[in-house]
N, C-alpha and C positions, 0 to 999 in steps of 0.2 A: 946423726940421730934426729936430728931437727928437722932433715930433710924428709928423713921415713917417714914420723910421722903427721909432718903436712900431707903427704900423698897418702896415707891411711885415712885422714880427717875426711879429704876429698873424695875417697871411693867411697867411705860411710854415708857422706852426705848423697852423691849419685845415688846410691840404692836405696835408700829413703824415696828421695824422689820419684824414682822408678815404681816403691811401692804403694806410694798416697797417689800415684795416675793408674795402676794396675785398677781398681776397680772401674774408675770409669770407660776405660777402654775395654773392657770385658761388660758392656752393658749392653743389653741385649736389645735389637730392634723389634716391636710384637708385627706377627704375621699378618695382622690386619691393616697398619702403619701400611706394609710393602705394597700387598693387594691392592690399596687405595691408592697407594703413588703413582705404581704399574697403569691402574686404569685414568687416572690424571691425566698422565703422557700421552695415555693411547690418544683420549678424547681430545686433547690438547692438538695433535697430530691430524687425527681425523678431520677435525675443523678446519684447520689451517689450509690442508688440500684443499675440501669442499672449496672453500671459499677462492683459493687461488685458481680451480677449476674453471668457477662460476665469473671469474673476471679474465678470461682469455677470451680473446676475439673469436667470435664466431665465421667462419669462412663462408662465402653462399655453397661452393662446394661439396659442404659438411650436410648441407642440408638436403635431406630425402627423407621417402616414406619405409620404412625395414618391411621385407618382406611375411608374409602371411605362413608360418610354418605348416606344411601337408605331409598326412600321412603317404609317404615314398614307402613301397612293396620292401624294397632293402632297408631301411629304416625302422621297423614295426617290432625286429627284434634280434639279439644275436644268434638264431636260427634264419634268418631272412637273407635272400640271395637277391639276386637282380634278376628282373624283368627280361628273358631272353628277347620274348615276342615285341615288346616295347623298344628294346635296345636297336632293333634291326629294324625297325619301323623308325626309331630315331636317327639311325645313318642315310637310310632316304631321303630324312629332313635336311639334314647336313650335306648330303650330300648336291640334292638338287638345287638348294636356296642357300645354307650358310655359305658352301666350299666357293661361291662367288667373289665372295671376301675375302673371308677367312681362311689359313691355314692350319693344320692339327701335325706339326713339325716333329710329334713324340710319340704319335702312333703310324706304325706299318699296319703294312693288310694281312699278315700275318695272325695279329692280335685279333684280327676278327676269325680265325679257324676256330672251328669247335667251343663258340663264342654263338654268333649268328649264322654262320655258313661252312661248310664242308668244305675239305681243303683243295677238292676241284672247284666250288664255286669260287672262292681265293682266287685262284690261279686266275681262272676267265673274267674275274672281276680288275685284277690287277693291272691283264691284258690289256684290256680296256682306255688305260692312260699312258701319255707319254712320258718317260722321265729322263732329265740327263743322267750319262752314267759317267762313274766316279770316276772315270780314268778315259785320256783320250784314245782319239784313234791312232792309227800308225802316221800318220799323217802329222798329229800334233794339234786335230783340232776337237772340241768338245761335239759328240753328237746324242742324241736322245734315241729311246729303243721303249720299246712295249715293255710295260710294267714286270715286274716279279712278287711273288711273293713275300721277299726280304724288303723292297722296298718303303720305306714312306710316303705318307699321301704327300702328291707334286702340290706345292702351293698357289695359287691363282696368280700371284704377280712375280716375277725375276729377283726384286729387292724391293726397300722401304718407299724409295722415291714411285716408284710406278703405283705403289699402293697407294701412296698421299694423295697421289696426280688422279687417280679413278675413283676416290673419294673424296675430292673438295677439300683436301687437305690432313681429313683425316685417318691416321694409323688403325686400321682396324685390328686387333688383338688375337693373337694366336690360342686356341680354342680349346689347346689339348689340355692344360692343364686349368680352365679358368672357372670350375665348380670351388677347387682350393683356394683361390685367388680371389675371392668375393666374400664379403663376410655375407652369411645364409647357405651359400652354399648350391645347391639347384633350387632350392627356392626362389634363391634371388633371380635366376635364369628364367623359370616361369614366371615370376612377378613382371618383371623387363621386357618377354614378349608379349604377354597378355596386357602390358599396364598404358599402352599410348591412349591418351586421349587429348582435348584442347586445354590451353593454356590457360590458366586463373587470371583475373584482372590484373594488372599490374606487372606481368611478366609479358617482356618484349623475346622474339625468336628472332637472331639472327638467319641470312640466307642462307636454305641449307639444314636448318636444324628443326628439328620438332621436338617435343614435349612429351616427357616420362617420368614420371614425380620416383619412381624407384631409381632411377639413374642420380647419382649425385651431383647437385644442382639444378637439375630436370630439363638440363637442355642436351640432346644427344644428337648428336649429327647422322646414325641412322636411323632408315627411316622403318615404321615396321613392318618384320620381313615376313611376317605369317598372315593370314587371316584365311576363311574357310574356304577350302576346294584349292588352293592356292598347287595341289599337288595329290597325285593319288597313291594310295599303299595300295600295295601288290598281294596283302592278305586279302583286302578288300574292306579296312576297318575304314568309318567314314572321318573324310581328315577334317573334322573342325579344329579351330583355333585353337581350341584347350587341348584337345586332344594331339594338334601337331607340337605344342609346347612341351606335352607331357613329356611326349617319347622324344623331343629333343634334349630337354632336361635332362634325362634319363641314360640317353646315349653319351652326354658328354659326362656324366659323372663317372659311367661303367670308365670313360674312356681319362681320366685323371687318376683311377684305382684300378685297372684292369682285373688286378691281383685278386679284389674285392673277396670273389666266392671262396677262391683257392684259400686265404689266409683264413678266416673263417672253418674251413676246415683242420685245416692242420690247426687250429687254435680248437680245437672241440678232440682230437686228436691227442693233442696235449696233455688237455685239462684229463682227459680218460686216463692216459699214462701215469700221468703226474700222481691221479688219485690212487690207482691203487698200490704205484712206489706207495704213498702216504701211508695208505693202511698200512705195507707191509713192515715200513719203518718205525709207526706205532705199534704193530704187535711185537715186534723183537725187540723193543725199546723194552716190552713190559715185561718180557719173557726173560731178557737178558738182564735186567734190572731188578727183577723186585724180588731178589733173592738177597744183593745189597741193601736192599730198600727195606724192608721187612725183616733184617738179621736183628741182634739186641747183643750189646758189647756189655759183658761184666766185668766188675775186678772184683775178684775173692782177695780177702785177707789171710797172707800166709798160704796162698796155692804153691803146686809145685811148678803149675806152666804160669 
């Protein structure tokens, strides 16, 4: 009995306890307390970044001018397609002046059918170049044969080393996808061939290298490859400098999105479908519903249903 009730004593005393802390633990935090902490943090946070931002070493690489954003004919709205007459005046560019260097490893000549050229121009243009083919001869040895249509453009060098070796050392950068690959985008493209000029005080050019304040760092190992007459179009458009940057811009962006027009459609396509599913799913919504929606539930007293 003695024992009972010490453990009686003791669970009384617990629940005592338990209920002289129940109010304070049921006491409410006000919504404005939270708000204020919440924005506390934030600011607290924000700061901290800023400031550990603002104490990281700056690289010279880091440093250039951002490109100058232009209204691009594809850009002006999501009705806006690309520049055919532009794009095909821009693979001339590419063609005559970049493809020296550069190679475009992810576009065939295919991608320009019903793009810039008809699928006989294709073909005769393809002709044109040499490429090795995928598989050897009976022999066992690799040989090269007139272009095709499935093909990819032939790159100007065999490998990396030949390219280093023809440029002083440096890699020049494969072209097909590099509007993605640059922050601006073909701005930056245009910025970069329109933007050489002489060096500022205090900046030395290694052999080899000249001065482009949009390149990062501003020291760029080519040298620039456009300037006016440098090339003639075959519409007859006169090739100045802006005007051959334009349409190379231009050409290399169609050629990083090929898809560009195509997607754009079928996204206009969609949105047509989608909407009038939408309509149709709202009006049956209401049709089908607001017979529940608009009922009224009674209880009578003492009915027989």
């Amino acid at each position: 009995m003695a024992a009972r009730s010490g453990v009686l004593r003791m669970l009384a005393g617990a629940r005592q306890a338990s209920s002289a802390t129940a109010p304070a633990a049921a006491e409410i935090i006000p919504q404005w307390k939270r708000v204020a902490g919440a924005l506390g943090i934030l600011g607290v946070g924000t700061t901290g970044a800023l400031l550990y931002g603002e104490c990281l070493p700056v690289m010279a690489e880091e440093e250039f001018v951002h490109p100058t954003p232009f209204p691009w004919e594809h850009r002006k709205s999501y009705f806006s397609t690309f520049d055919a007459a532009s794009i095909r005046r821009g693979y001339e560019v590419y063609r005559q002046v970049c493809a020296a260097c550069h190679s475009m490893d992810r576009i065939a000549f295919r991608n320009l059918q019903d793009v810039i050229y008809t699928e006989a121009e294709v073909k005769e243009l393809a002709a044109e170049f040499e490429v090795r083919n995928a598989e050897p001869n009976e022999d066992g040895d690799a040989f090269k044969r007139p272009g095709k249509a499935f093909d990819y453009f032939p790159p100007p060098y065999e490998n990396e080393q030949q390219s280093r070796k023809a440029n002083g050392g440096a890699l020049p950068p494969d072209l097909s996808v590099i509007t993605k690959a640059r922050h601006g985008n073909e701005d930056y493209i245009f910025a970069l061939l329109t933007g050489y000029c002489d060096p500022p005080a205090g900046i030395t050019l290694g052999e080899n290298q000249h001065y482009n304040p949009y390149f990062p760092g501003g020291k760029i190992g080519m040298q620039a490859p456009i300037y006016d007459e440098v090339i003639e179009y075959s519409d007859g458009t006169p090739p100045t400098t802006s005007q051959l940057a334009k349409d190379v811009s231009t050409f290399l962006c169609w050629a990083a999105e090929p898809e560009h027009d195509e997607r754009k459609r079928m996204g206009m396509k969609a949105m047509i479908y989608l909407s009038i599913l939408g309509a149709l799913a709202f009006y049956t919504k209401r049709v089908k519903w607001s017979v529940l929606k608009n009922r009224q539930v009674a209880y009578v007293k003492d009915s027989k249903y």
